[in-house]
C-alpha positions in Angstrom: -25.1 -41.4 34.6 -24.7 -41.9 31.0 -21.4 -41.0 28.8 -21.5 -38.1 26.2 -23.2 -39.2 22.9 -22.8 -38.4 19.6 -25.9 -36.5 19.2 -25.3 -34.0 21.4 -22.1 -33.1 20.0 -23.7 -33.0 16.1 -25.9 -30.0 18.1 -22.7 -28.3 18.8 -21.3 -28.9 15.3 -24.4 -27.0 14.4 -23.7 -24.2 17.0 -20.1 -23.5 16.0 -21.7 -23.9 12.3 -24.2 -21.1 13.1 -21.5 -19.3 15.1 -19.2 -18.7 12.4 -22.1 -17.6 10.1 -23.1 -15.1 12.4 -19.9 -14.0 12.7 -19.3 -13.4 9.1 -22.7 -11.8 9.1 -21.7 -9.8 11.7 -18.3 -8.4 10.5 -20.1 -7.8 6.8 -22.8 -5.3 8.3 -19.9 -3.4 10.4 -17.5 -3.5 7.6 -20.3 -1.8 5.2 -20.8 0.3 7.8 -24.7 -0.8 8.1 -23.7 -1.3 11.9 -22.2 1.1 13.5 -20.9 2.5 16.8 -22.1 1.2 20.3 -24.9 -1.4 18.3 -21.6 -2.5 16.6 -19.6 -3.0 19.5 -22.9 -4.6 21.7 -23.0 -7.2 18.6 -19.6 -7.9 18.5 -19.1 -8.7 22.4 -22.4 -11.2 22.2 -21.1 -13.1 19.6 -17.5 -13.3 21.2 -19.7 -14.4 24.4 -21.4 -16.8 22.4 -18.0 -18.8 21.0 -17.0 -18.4 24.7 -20.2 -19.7 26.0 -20.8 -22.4 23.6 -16.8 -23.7 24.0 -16.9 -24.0 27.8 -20.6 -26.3 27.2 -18.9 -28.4 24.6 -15.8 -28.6 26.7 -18.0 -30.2 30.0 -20.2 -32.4 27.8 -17.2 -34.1 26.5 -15.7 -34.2 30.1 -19.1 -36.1 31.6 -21.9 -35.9 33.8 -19.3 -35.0 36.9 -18.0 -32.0 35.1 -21.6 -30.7 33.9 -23.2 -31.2 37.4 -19.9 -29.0 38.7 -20.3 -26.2 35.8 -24.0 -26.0 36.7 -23.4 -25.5 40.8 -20.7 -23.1 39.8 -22.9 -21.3 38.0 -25.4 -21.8 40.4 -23.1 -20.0 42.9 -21.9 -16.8 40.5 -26.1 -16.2 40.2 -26.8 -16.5 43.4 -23.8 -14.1 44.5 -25.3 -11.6 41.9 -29.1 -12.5 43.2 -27.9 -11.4 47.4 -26.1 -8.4 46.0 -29.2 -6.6 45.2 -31.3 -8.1 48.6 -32.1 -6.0 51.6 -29.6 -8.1 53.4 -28.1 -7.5 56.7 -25.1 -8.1 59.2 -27.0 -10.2 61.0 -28.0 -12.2 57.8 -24.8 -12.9 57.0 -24.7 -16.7 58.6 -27.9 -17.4 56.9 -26.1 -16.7 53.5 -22.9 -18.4 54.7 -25.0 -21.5 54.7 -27.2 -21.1 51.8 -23.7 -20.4 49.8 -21.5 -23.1 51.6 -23.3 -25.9 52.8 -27.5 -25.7 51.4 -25.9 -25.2 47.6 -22.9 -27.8 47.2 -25.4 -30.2 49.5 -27.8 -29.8 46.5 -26.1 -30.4 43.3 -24.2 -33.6 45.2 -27.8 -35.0 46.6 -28.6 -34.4 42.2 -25.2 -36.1 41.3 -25.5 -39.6 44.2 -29.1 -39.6 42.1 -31.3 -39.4 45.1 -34.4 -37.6 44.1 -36.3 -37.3 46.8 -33.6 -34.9 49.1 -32.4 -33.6 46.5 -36.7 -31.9 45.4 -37.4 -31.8 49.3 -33.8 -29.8 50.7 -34.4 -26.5 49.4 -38.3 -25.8 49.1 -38.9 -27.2 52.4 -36.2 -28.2 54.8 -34.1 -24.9 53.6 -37.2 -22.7 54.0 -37.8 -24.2 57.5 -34.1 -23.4 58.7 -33.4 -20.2 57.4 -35.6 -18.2 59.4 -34.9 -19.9 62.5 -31.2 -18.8 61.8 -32.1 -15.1 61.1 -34.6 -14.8 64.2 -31.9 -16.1 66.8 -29.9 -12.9 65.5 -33.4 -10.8 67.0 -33.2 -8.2 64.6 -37.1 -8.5 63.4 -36.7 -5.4 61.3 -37.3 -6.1 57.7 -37.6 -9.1 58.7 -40.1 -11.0 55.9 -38.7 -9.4 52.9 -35.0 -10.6 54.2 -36.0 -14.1 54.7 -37.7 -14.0 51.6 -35.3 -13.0 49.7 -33.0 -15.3 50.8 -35.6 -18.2 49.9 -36.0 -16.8 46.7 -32.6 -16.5 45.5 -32.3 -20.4 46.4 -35.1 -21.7 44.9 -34.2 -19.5 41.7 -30.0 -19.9 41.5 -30.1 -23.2 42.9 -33.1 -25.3 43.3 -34.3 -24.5 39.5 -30.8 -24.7 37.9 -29.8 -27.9 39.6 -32.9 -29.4 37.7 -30.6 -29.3 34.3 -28.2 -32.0 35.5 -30.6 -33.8 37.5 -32.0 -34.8 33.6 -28.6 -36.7 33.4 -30.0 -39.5 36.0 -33.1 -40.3 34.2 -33.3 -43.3 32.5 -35.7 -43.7 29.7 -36.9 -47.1 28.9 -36.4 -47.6 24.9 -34.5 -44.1 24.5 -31.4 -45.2 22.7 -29.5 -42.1 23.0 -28.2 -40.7 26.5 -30.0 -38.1 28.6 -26.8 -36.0 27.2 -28.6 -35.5 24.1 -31.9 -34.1 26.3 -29.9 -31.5 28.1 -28.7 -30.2 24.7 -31.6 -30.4 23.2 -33.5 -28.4 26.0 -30.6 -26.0 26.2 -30.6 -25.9 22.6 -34.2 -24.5 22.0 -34.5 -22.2 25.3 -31.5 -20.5 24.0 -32.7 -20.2 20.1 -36.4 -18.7 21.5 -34.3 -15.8 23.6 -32.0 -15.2 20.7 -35.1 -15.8 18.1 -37.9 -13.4 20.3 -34.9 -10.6 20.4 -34.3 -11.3 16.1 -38.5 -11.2 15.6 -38.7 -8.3 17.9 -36.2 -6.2 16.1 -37.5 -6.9 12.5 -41.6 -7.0 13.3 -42.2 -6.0 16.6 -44.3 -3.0 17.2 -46.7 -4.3 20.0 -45.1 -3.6 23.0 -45.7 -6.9 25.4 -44.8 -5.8 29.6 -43.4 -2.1 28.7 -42.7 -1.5 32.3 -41.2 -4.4 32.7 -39.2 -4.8 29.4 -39.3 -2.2 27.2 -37.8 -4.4 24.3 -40.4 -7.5 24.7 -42.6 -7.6 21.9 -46.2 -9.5 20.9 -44.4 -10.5 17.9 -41.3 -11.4 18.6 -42.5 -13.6 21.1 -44.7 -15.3 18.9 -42.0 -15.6 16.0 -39.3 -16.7 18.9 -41.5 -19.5 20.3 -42.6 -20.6 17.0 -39.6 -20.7 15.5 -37.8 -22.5 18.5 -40.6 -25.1 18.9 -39.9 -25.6 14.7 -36.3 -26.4 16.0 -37.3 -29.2 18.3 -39.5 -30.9 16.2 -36.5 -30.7 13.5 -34.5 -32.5 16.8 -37.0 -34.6 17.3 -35.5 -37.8 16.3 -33.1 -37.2 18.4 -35.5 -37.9 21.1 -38.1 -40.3 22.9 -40.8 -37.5 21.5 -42.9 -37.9 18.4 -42.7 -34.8 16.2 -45.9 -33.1 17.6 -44.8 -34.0 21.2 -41.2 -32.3 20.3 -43.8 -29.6 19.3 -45.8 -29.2 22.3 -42.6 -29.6 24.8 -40.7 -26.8 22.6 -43.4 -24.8 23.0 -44.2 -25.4 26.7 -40.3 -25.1 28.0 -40.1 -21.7 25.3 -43.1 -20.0 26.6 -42.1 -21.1 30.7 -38.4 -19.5 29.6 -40.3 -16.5 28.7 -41.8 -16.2 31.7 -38.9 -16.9 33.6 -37.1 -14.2 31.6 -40.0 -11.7 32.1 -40.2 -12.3 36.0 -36.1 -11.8 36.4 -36.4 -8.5 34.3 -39.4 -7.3 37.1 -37.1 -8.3 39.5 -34.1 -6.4 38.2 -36.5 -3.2 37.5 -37.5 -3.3 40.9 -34.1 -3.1 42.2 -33.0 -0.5 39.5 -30.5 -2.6 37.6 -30.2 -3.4 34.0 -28.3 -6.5 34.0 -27.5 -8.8 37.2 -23.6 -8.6 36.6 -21.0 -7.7 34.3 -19.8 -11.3 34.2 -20.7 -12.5 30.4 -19.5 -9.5 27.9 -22.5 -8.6 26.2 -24.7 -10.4 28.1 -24.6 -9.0 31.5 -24.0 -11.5 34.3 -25.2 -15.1 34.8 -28.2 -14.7 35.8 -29.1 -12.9 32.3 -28.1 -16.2 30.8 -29.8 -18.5 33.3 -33.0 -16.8 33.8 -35.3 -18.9 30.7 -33.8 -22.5 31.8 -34.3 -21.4 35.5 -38.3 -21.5 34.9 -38.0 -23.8 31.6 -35.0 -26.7 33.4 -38.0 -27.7 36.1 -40.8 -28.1 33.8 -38.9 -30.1 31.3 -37.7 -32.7 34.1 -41.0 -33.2 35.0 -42.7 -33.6 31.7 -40.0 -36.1 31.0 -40.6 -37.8 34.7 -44.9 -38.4 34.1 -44.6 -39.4 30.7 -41.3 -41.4 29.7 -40.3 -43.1 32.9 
């Protein structure tokens, strides 16, 4: 796997720039007193996240390809921790979980680091999905039995399968690219994060079509129009910094944005069906890992593969 390269860390440079802004921005509209009380306090914990958040992804890039694949299966294992906490799991499903924790999720994210593709698509969605039941049925409690299992499967193929895809970009190698597969991860990282933070800025200022109300009360038409647009602007502004042209940087923005929509949409079903509001308490302001993860867990995939049919 390729070393960090320069580009990548000019789009941190440009995060801590945009960081400090906000934060100026932020401490203006309390000091003036245009933001007050709990919206104050919400806005000041997200952008203390942020610097958090953003320092910690600097920190691995700089470290290499070992220490981003580790971050990833860490977080990989917080999410799917706060994924089984709200699944109709049993006693007797604890040694299915047991494995899917200790042995199914570090197996993964080392068959992504020894660069061996084809285990490393075909251990989860299909060896992993044949295993798992035969472990819970040899328990013989057949109650609840296809919602447990599913569950199970679920929370891997969403914590782990999907999120492993981010550092399985690090072992492509694209003929003619001159910069390192580093400077992809940011860059997809990059604009999935800037369409969440962009649909929630759009919302707030134009939004007045409600998009999924019972789903997510504060998804709007427009601000997921003015998030996607303005986050696909972003990658074709980053497009030199990649093997695209500027309206395939276009087109890939926009695909990855809309699929981390989705992603975030189909997460937020999920946590209304269980009756929570965030998955954890992890990431101040945020909620837990999950909350963080849930656009690049739908968006990661996509992105490998569009990069896999038509650059290699």
């Amino acid at each position: 796997m390729d070393r960090f390269h320069s580009p990548s860390a000019f789009f941190f440079y440009g995060l801590f720039a945009f960081l400090i802004l906000a934060s100026l921005v932020a401490r203006l509209l309390i000091r003036t007193g245009r933001v007050g009380g709990p919206t104050a306090q919400n806005l000041a914990d997200r952008i203390r996240a942020w610097w958090v958040m953003i320092g910690v992804l600097a920190l691995i890039f700089t470290l290499g390809a070992g220490a981003i694949t580790l971050f990833f299966a860490l977080c990989s294992m917080a999410a799917l921790r706060e994924f089984a906490t709200i699944t109709h799991t049993r006693r007797d499903d604890h040694d299915g979980l047991a494995i899917a924790f200790y042995v199914i999720l570090p197996l993964q994210y080392l068959l992504v680091y020894a660069e061996v593709p084809v285990f490393a698509a075909l251990l989860i969605p299909v060896y992993c999905f044949l295993l798992l039941p035969v472990i819970t049925v040899l328990k013989g409690e057949v109650q609840g039995f296809l919602t447990r299992v599913s569950e199970t499967q679920w929370a891997l193929m969403v914590c782990v399968y999907c999120v492993s895809h981010i550092p399985a970009i690090l072992t492509l190698d694209i003929p003619g690219y001159r910069y390192s597969a580093f400077t992809l991860v940011a860059w997809l990282i990059l604009v999935v994060q800037a369409s969440d933070v962009l649909q929630y800025v759009w919302g707030k200022a134009l939004g007045r079509h409600l998009l999924a109300p019972r789903v997510s009360p504060s998804k709007t038409v427009e601000g997921l129009a003015g998030g996607v647009i303005s986050a696909s602007a972003l990658g074709v502004a980053l497009a030199p910094f990649t093997p695209f042209g500027w309206w395939q940087a276009g087109l890939i923005a926009l695909t990855v944005t809309t699929f981390g929509f989705l992603g975030g949409l189909i997460m937020s079903a999920i946590k209304r069906d269980r009756g929570v509001k965030d998955w954890g308490t992890l990431v101040q302001g945020h909620g837990g890992i999950l909350d963080r993860l849930d656009s690049l867990v739908f968006s990661a995939p996509v992105f490998l593969h569009i990069l896999a049919w038509g650059w290699l």
